[in-house]
C-alpha positions as CSV (number, residue, x, y, z in Angstrom):
1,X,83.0,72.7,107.8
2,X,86.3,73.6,106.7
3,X,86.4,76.4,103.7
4,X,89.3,77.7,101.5
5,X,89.8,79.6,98.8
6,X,90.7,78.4,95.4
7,X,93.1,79.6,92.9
8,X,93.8,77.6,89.4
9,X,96.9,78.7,87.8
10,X,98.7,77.8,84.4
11,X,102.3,77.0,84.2
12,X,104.6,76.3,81.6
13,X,107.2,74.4,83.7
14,X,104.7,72.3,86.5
15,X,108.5,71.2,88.2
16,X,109.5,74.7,87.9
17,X,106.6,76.4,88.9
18,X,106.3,73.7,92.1
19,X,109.6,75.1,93.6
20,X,108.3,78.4,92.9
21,X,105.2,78.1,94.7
22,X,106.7,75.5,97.6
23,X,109.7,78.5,98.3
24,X,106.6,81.1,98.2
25,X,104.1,79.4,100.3
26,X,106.9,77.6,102.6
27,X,104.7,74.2,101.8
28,X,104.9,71.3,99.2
29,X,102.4,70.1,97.4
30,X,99.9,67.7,98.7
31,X,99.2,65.8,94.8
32,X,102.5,66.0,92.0
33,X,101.5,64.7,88.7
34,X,103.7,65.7,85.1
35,X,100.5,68.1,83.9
36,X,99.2,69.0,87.7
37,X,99.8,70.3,91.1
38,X,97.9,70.9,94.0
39,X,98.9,72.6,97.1
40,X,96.5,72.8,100.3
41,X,97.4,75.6,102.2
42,X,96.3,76.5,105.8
43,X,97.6,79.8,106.2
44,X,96.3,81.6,103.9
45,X,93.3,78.4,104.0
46,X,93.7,78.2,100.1
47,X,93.1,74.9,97.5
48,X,95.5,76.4,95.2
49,X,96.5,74.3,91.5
50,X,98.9,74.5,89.1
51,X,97.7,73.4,85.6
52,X,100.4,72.9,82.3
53,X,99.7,74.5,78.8
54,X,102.5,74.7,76.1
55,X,102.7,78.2,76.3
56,X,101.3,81.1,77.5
57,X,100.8,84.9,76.2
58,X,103.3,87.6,78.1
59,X,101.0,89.1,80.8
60,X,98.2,87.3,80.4
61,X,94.5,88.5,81.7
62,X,95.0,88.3,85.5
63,X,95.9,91.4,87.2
64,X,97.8,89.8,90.1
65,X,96.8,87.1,92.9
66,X,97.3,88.5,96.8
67,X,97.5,87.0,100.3
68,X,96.2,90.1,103.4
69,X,98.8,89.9,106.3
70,X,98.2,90.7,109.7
71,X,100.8,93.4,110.4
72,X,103.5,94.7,109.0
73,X,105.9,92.8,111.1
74,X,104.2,89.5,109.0
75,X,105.0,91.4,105.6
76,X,108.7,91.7,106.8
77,X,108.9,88.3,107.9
78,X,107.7,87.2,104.4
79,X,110.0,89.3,102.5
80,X,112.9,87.9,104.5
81,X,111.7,84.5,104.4
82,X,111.3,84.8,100.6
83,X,114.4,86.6,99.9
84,X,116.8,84.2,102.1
85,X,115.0,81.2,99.5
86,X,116.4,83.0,96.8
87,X,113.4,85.1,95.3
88,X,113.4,88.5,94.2
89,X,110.7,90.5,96.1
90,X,110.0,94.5,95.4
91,X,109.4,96.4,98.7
92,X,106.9,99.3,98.9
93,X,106.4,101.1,102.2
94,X,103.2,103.0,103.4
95,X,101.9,103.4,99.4
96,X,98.6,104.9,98.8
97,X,96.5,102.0,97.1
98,X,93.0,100.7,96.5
99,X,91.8,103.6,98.6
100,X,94.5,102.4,101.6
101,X,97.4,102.8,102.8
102,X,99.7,99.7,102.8
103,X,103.2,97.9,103.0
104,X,103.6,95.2,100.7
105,X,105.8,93.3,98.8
106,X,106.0,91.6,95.4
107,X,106.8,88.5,93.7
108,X,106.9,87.4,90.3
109,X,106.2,83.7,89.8
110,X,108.3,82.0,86.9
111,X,104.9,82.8,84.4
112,X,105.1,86.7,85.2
113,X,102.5,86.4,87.5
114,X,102.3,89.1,90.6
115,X,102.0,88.0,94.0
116,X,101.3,90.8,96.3
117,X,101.4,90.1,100.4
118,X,100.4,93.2,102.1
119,X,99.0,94.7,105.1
120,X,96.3,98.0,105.1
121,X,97.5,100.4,107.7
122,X,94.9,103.0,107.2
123,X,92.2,103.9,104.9
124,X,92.8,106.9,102.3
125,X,89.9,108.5,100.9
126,X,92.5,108.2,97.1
127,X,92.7,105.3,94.8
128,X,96.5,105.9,94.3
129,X,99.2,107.5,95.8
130,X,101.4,110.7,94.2
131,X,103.1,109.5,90.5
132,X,100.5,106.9,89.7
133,X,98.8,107.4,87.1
134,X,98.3,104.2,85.5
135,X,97.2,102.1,88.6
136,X,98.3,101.4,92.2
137,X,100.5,98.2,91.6
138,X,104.2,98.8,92.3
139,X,105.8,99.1,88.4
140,X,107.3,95.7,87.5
141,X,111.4,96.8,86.7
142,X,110.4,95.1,82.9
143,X,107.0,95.4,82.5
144,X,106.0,99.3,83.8
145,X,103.3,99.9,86.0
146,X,100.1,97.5,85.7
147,X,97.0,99.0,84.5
148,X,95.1,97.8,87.4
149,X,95.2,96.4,90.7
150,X,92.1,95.9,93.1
């Protein structure tokens, strides 16, 4: 038996959002429809759907979604893979987070919603590393730091 995670999101723009996530995930969707998209991943083994709504509130209740790397050589290979696409992606380098220590990067989808591909080097016996007081997510550049992450 074959298992995957799922993750539902809303979306604005479904077209939009569908280059987003095909650039992101280097994959198109298996089902298109004008209100619907489905992508089924194998690496990360994910069922992952985008649903439309007219509108949606700035920030909205979920924190950020993830996808755990291998090595650091895989979260470098994603950040150049995503960067050459054309997406913006926010480095950070052995931080201290979620009581680790990690490289990872991060990507906002067109919704404002944080994608975070990382890798844990070590464990730290500290939530956060030095200067973060308000969380261990990297500060969005319009947002400020997130008020949580793990």
């Amino acid at each position: 038996m074959t298992t995957r995670s799922h993750v539902s999101l809303l979306a604005t723009d479904i077209e939009r959002s569908v280059a987003f996530y095909s650039t992101l995930f280097a994959s198109e969707p298996v089902k298109t429809r004008a209100d619907y998209a489905k992508f089924a991943l194998t690496n990360p083994p994910l069922n992952f759907s985008l649903n439309h709504v007219s509108s949606l509130s700035p920030g909205g209740t979920l924190s950020h979604l993830g996808v755990e790397l291998d090595s650091t050589d895989e979260v470098a290979a994603t950040r150049e893979r995503i960067t050459a696409a054309g997406l913006q992606a926010r480095s950070e380098d052995e931080v201290t987070c979620c009581y680790s220590v990690q490289d990872k990067i991060w990507v906002r989808d067109p919704d404002g919603n944080e994608w975070e591909f990382f890798h844990v080097i070590a464990d730290s016996e500290t939530r956060d590393g030095p200067g973060k007081e308000t969380g261990c997510c990297v500060p969005s550049p319009d947002t400020g730091p997130s008020s949580s992450c793990c």
